[in-house]
N, C-alpha and C positions, 0 to 999 in steps of 0.2 A: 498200293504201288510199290511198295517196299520190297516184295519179292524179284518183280521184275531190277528193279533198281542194283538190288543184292545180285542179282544173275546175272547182269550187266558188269559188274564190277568183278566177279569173280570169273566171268570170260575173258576177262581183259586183263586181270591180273595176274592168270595161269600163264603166259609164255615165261614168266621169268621162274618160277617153280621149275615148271616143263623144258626150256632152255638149261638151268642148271641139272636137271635129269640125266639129259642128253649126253652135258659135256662128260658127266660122271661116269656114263655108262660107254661112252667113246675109249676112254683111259682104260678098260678091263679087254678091249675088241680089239680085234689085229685091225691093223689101219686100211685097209678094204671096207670090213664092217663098219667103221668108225667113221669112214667117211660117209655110205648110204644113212648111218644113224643120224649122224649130225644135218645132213640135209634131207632127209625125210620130216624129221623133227622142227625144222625152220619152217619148212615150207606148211606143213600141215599147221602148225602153230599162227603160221600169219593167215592163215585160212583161216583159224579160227576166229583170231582176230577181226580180221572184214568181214567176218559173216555175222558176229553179234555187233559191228556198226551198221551193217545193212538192215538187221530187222528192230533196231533202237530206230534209223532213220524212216522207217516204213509207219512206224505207227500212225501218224494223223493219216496217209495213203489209206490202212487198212480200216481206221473210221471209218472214211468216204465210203469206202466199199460196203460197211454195215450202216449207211445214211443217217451214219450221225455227222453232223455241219463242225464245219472247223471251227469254230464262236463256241460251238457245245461241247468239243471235247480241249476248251482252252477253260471252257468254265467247271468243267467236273475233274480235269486233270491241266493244271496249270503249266505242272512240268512239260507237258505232253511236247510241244511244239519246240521251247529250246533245248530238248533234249535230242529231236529229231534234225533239229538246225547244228546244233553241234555234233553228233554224228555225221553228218553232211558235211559240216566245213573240215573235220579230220579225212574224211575219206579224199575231200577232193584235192588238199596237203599231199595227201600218200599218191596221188594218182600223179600230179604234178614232181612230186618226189622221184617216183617209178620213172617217167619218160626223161626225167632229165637223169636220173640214172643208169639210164639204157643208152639216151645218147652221149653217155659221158663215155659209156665202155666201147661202143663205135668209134667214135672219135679218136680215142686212147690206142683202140686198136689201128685203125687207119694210120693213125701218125709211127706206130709201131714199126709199120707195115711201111714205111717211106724212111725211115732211119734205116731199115739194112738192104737199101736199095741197090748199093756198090756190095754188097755178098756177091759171095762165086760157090758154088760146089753142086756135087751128084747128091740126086735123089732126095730125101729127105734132108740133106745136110745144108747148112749155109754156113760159111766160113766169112765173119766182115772184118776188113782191115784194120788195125790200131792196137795202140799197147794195153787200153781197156783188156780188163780180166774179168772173163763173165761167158756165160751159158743161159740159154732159156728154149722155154717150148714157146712159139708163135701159134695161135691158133689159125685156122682158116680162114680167110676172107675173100670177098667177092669170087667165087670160085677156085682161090687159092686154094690148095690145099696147106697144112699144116706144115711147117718145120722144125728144125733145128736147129736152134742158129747159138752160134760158137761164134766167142772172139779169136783173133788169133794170136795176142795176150792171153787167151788161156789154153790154148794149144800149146804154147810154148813152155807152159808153167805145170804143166801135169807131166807125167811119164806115159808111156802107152797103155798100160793095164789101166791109166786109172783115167786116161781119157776112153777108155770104153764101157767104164764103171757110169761116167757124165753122160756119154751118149744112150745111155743104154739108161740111165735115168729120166732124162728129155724124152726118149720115146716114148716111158712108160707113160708121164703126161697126157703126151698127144693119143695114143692108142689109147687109152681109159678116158679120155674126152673131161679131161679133171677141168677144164676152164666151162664147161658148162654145170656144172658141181658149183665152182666157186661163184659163177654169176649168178645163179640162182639163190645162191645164200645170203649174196650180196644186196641183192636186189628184195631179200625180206627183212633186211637189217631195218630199211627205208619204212617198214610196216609196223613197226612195234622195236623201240629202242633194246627191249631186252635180248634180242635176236641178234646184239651187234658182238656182242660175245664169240656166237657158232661163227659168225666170219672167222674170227682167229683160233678159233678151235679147229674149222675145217683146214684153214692153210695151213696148219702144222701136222696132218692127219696126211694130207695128198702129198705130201712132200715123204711122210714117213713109208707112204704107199710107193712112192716112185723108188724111194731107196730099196723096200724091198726086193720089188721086182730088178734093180740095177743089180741086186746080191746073187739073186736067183739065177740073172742070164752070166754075168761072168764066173760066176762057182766059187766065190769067194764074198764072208763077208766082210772079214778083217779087210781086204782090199778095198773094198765100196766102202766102209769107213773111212780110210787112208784117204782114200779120191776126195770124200764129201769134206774133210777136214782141211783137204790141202787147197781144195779149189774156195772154201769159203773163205782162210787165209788170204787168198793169193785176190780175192776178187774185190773190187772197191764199188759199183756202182751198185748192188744189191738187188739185184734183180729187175732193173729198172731199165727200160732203153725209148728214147722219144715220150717219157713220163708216163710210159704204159706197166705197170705193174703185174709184173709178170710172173709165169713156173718156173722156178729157178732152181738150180741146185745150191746156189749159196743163200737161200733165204729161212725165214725161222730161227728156230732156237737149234743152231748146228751144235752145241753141246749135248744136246738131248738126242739126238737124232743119232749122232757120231754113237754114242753110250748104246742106244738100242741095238744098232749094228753088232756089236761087241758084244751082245748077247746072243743065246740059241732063236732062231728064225721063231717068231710067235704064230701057234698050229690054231685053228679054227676053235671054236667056242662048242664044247662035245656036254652029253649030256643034260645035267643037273645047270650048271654057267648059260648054257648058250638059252635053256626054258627060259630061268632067269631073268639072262637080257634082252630077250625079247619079250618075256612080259613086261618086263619096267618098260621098254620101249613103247611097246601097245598100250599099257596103261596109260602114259602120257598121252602120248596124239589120239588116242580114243576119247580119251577124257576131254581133251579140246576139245574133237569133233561134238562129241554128245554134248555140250555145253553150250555148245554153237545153237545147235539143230535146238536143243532145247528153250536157248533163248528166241529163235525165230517162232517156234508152235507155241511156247507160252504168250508171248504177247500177241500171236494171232487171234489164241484161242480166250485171251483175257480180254480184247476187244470186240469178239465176238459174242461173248458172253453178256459182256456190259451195255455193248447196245441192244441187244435183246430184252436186258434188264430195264434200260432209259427207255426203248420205244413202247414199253410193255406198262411204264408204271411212272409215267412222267406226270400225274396227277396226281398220283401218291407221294410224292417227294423225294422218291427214291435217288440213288446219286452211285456215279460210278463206284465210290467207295466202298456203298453198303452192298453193291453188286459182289465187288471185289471179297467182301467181309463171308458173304454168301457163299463165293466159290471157294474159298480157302480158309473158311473160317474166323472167327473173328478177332481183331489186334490187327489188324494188314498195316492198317496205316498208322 
């Protein structure tokens, strides 16, 4: 049992290798890439996660199926049954986890969505009353479509270039659909503690993405720096409205962001770099995957084997171990 045990543990203990991967290889990618990286990486990672508790919890299940009695494989594998209960009691933590972390981000958002009820403006824009200094992208809801919503404290506090540098950052948000990005990342933090990193790795990546694109449409980056530095100054609630945390242009680490700006626009990953980081990528979330998969057919295929062994030689003395000893040689246990 010591194989399975070992491939259990090193399924479960790859997100935080494979998480720091990620983050590593996000920092070389222009913040487009950086962001698919970092949440392909989360989500595939916490798949791997659930998938080696799903087949740790299946094992007395797939006894039954090869008719060995649950009595029989508590006596030939003792671990067998709390190991499958505790896989069970984590999964059903994550799943309760998951739905209250889903309606925390409905909620958030709903009450979002009822603080800039007195906004006024065309089209995508909403303009809400007060000296608050602050900008965010609103996602959609209930058939809403998306906004823009701007104080008018910070309408007042920008110049015109660089309230078009803000708006033109807010869109990029909403048009690249970055709060679905974020919820997803968010939402595998809840799966495997090592995942709560990518959270803060992606909000500083979608922010670095919006600035791009805000540099690109006004044709200036010095400007979209100027914008991003003066509105983070100037803004005090931090991206925050009705305690929904939101795509802000003042949020993250604006020193870092402002510095990027102020550099030559960062071009695609060409060559020799981009092979590179996408094998580190692939090697990662493959390597979960295959680990996953491997721990679900190993313990199918060791239960299958063992009862074959128990129904075959239950007069001989024989015992899941020496099954086990048989299929992989001897020392297992």
């Amino acid at each position: 049992m010591t194989y399975v045990l070992v491939l259990v543990v090193l399924t479960l203990v790859f997100p935080w290798g494979g998480a720091a991967v990620a983050r590593r290889l996000a920092t070389v990618l222009p913040p487009r890439w950086a962001c698919w990286v970092v949440s392909a990486a989360a989500v595939l990672l916490a798949g791997g996660t659930v998938s080696a508790l799903i087949g740790l919890f299946h094992v007395p299940f797939l006894a039954s199926l090869e008719q060995l009695s649950l009595s029989r494989v508590r006596e030939e594998w003792p671990a067998a049954v709390p190991a499958a209960a505790a896989a069970g009691t984590v999964m059903l933590v994550q799943l309760v986890l998951l739905v209250r972390r889903w309606l925390q981000h409905r909620s958030l958002l709903r009450r979002a969505w009822l603080s800039v009820d007195e906004g006024t403006g065309d089209g995508d824009l909403l303009v809400i009353p007060g000296s608050d200094v602050d900008a965010f992208a609103l996602p959609g809801y209930r058939g809403r479509r998306g906004r823009v919503v701007v104080t008018a404290g910070m309408v007042q506090s920008l110049k015109a270039g660089e309230r078009e540098v803000l708006l033109a950052h807010e869109r990029a948000h909403l048009a690249g659909r970055h709060h679905l990005l974020s919820a997803s990342v968010d939402l595998t933090a809840v799966v495997h503690p090592a995942l709560r990193s990518l959270r803060e790795a992606l909000a500083f990546h979608l922010e670095r993405w919006a600035d791009e694109e805000a540099a690109a449409v006004t044709g200036s980056r010095r400007v979209a720096a100027a914008a991003i530095a003066r509105a983070a100054l100037a803004g005090a609630s931090h991206g925050r409205v009705g305690g929904y945390p939101l795509l802000s242009a003042t949020s993250g680490p604006v020193p870092q962001r402002v510095e990027a700006l102020l550099l030559p626009a960062p071009a695609a990953p060409r060559g020799g770099a981009r092979r590179a980081g996408v094998a580190a990528l692939a090697g990662t979330v493959v390597a979960a995957a295959l680990g996953a998969l491997a721990l679900a057919y190993g313990l199918h295929e060791y239960v299958e084997f063992a009862a074959r062994r128990l129904i075959g030689a239950d007069e001989g003395g024989s015992s899941l171990w020496s099954a086990l000893d048989t299929l992989f040689g001897s020392g297992a246990a």
